[in-house]
C-alpha positions in Angstrom: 27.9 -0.6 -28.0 26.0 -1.8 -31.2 22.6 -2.9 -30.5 21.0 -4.6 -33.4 17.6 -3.3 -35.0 16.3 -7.3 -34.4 17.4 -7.1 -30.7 15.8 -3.4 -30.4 12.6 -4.9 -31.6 12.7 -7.7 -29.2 13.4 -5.6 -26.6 10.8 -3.2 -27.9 7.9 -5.9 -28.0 8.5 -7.2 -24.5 8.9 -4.3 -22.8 4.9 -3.7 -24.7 3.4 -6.8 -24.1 0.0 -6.9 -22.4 1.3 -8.3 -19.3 3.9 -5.8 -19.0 1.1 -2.8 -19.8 -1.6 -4.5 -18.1 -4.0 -3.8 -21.1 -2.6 -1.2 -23.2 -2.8 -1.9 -26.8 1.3 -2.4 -27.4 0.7 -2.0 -30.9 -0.7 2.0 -30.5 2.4 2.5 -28.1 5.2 0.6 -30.3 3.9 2.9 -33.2 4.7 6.0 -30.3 8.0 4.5 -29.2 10.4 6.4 -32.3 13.3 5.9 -30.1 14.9 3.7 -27.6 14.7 6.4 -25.0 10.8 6.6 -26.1 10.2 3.0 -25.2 11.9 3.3 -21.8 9.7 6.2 -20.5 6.7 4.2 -21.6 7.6 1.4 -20.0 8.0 3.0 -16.5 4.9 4.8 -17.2 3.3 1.6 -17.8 4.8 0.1 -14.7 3.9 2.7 -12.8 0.2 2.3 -14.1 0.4 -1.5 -12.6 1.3 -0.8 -9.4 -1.8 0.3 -7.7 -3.6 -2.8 -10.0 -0.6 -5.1 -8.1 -1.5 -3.8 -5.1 -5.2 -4.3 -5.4 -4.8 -8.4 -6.1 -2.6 -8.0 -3.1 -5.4 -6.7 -1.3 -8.0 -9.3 -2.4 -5.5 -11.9 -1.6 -5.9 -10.8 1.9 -9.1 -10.3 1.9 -10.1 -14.1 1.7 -11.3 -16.6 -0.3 -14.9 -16.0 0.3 -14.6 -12.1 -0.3 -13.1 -12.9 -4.4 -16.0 -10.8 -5.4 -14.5 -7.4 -4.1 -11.6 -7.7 -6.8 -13.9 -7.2 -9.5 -15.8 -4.1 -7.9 -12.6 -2.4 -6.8 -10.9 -3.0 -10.4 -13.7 -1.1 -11.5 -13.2 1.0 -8.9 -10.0 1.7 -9.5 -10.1 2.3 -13.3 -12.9 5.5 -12.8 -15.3 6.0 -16.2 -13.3 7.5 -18.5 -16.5 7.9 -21.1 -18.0 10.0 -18.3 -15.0 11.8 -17.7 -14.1 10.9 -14.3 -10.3 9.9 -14.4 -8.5 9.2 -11.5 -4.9 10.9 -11.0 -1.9 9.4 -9.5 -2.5 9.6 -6.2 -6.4 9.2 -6.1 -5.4 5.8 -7.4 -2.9 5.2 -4.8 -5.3 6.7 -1.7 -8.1 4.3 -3.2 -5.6 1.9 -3.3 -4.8 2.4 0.0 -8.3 1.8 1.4 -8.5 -1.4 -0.2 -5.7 -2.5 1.6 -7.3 -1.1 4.9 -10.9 -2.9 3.9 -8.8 -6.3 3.2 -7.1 -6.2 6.5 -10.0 -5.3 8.8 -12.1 -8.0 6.9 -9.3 -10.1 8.2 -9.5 -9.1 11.4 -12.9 -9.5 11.2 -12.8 -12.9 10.3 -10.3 -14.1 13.0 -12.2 -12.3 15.8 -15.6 -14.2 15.1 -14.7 -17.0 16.7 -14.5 -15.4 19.7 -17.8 -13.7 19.7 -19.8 -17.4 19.8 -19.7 -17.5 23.6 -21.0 -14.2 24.1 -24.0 -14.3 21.5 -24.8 -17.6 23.2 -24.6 -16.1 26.5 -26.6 -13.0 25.4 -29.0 -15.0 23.1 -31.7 -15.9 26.4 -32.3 -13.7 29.2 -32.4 -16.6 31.8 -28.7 -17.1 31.0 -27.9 -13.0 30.6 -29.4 -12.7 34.4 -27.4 -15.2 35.6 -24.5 -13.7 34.0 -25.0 -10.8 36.3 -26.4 -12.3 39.3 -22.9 -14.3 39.2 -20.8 -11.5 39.1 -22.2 -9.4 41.3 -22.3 -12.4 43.6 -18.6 -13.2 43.4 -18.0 -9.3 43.8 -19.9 -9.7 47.1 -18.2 -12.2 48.4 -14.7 -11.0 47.7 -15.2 -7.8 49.1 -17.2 -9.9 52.1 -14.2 -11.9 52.5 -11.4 -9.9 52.1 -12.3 -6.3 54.3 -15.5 -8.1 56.0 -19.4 -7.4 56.0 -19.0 -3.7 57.9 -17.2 -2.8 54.1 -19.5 -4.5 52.2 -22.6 -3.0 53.9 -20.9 0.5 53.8 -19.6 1.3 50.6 -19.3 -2.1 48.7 -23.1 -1.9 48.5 -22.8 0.9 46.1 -19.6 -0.7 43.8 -21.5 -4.2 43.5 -25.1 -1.9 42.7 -22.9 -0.4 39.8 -21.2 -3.3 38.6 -24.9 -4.8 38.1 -26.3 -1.7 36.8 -23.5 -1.4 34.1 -23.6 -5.4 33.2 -27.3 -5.0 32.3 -26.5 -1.7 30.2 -23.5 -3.4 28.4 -25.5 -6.8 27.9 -28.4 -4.4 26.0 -26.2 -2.6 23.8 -24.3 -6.3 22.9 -27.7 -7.7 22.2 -28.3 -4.4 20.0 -24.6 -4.2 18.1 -24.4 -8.0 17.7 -28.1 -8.2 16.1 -29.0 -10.8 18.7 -32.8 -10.1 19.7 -34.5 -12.6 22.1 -37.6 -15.1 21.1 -41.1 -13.7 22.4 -42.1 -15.6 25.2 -45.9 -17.2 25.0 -48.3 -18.2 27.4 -49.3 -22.1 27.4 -52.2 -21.8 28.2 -53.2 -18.9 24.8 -51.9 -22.3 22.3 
């Protein structure tokens, strides 16, 4: 099969073009490219280079709209410091690569579980309505456990599941307030105003 020197060149030049190299200079790589065979090898090099940079705007995609900031800091992240001599290999790039791909989809996950959390910070936002939380559950615990094996169970051993079942509400409601950031407004006497 004859290929033309014209068509070679064509073929050459797209298979170097800055979209295709993601930022190679295809000028300094057509000069490098003696041969057809040449040109081929650098172009799978060069696809292989745009893979992990493919994968990161894949990542940022799912990140969200209101995380676009991260694609710049991982692209930087991703192309090391050359000038201070830390290049990343192959599979650094693809590990890193990797994690931004975690980050993306837990800051996902993040974002369609907050919904979910407004009830509890409201609940846990005043102690009044934490207490009554408690006193409620507890209460309801009493009364099934009243109701369905009678007061001798309660008074014998259901004392001791409903005393735990309080004791563990107030533990878990602390360490929500504490995780969640939620800390509860000083209370004032009227009469020091």
């Amino acid at each position: 099969m004859y290929v033309s020197t014209v068509m070679l060149r064509r073929l050459l030049e797209l298979l170097m073009s800055e979209q295709f190299l993601a930022g190679e200079a295809p000028t300094i790589l057509a000069a490098r490219a003696r041969n057809h065979d040449a040109a081929m090898r650098l172009a799978r090099v060069a696809r292989k280079r745009t893979k992990p940079r493919r994968t990161l705007f894949v990542a940022a995609a799912i990140a969200g709209r209101s995380r676009t900031h991260l694609r710049e800091g991982w692209a930087a992240l991703l192309a090391g410091d050359p000038d201070n001599g830390l290049v990343l290999t192959s599979r650094q790039r693809r590990r890193l690569v990797a994690g931004f791909l975690v980050a993306a989809l837990r800051f996902r996950l993040r974002d369609a579980v907050q919904p979910l959390w407004v009830p509890v910070d409201w609940l846990l936002s005043a102690q009044s309505r934490t207490e009554t939380d408690i006193a409620l559950t507890v209460g309801a615990q009493v009364i099934y456990i009243a109701w369905g094996d009678g007061l001798h169970a309660l008074l014998t051993y259901g004392w001791g599941w409903c005393g735990g079942c309080g004791g563990a509400l107030y533990v878990l409601s602390r360490w929500l307030r504490r995780v969640r950031g939620i800390e509860l407004a000083s209370v004032r006497s009227r009469a020091g105003e």
